[in-house]
N, C-alpha and C positions, 0 to 999 in steps of 0.2 A: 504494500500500500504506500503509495505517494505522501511523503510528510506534510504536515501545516504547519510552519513552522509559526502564526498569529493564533493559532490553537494549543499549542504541545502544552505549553502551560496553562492554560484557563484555568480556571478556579470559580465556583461560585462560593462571593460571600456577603456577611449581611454587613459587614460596613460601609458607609460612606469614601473613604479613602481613596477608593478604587472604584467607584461607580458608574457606567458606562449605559446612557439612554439608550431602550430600544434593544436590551440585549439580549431575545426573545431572538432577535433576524439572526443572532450566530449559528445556531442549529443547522438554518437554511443555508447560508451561507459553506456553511462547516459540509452538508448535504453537496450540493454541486460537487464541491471540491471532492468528497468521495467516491461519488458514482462516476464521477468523468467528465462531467459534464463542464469542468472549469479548465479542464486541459484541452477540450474539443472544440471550447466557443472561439482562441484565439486563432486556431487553425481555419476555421471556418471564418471567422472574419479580415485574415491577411490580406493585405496588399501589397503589389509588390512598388518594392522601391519608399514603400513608410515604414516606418517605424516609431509607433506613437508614443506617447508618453504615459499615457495609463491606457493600460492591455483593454482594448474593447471587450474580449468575453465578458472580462470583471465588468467592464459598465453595464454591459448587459446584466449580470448576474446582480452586479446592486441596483439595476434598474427593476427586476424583480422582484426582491428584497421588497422595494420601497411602497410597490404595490401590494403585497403582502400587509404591511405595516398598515398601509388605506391612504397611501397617495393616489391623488389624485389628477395631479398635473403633475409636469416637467420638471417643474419648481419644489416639489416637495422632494425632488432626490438628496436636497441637501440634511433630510431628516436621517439618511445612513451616515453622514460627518460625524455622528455622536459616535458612531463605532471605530472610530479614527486609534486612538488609544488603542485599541486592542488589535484592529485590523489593519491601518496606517493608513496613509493620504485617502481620500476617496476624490475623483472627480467634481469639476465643477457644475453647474448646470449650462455652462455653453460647450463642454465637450460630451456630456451624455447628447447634447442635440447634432453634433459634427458626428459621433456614432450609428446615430440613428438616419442620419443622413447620408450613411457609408453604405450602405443594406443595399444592396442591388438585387441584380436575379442573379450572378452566380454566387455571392455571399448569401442569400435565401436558400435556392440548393445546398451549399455546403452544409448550411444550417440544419436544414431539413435534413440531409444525409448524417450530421452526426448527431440529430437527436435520434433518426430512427437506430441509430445503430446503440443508443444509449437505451432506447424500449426495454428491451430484457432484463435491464439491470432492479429495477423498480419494482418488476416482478420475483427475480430471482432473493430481493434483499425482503420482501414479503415473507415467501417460501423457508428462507433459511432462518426468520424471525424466529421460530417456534410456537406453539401455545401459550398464552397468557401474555401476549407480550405486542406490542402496535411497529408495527414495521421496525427495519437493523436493533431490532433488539431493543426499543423504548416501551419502560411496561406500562403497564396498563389498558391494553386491546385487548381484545380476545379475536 
């Protein structure tokens, strides 16, 4: 398995000292980067001859995040900056828009080729969950 290295340490705790809004999206977060889906988005979104400053998949993937959270508009990505501390710089909201504005039809294909190749994984991390337990092993499902 692929390290995290803004994860290795996590910790939850109940002080103030350390406390970081919003930090419910780490799970999700911490999820991409599992299944694959955080090593597939920057390949599907290359171009050639750029080299951005913050990896598109991740925009994508805290553009995700942010809707999760119940953003609404473009403007609310800057509610994932609270995970800065834990997760490091995030994106402005004029470069999630220069992202979103990179998307073409073969970055959409790619897209689509390396979510459907990420399909099985979702099921598989179900399956290997066991009983009493709600997907990769978080309890409480049945």
């Amino acid at each position: 398995m692929q390290g995290t290295s803004w994860a290795d340490r996590l910790e939850l705790v109940g002080d103030d000292d350390r406390l970081v809004g919003f930090a419910g999206a780490l799970p999700i977060r911490l999820l991409a980067e599992r299944t694959g889906l955080r090593a597939g988005l920057p390949t599907a979104m290359a171009r050639r001859g750029f080299d951005p400053v913050y990896d598109r998949g991740q925009v994508l993937i805290d553009l995700a995040v942010t809707q999760v959270l119940g953003g609404e508009a473009i403007s609310d990505f800057h509610g994932v900056g609270h995970l800065g501390p834990v997760t490091g710089p995030v994106a402005c909201t004029s470069t999630v828009w220069r992202a979103l504005s990179e998307i073409g039809d073969l970055q959409l294909a790619r897209l689509n080729t390396a979510v459907t190749a990420l399909g099985g994984v979702g099921g598989r991390c179900w399956r290997s969950a066991g009983k009493g337990s709600l997907g990769c092993g978080w309890p409480g499902g049945s």
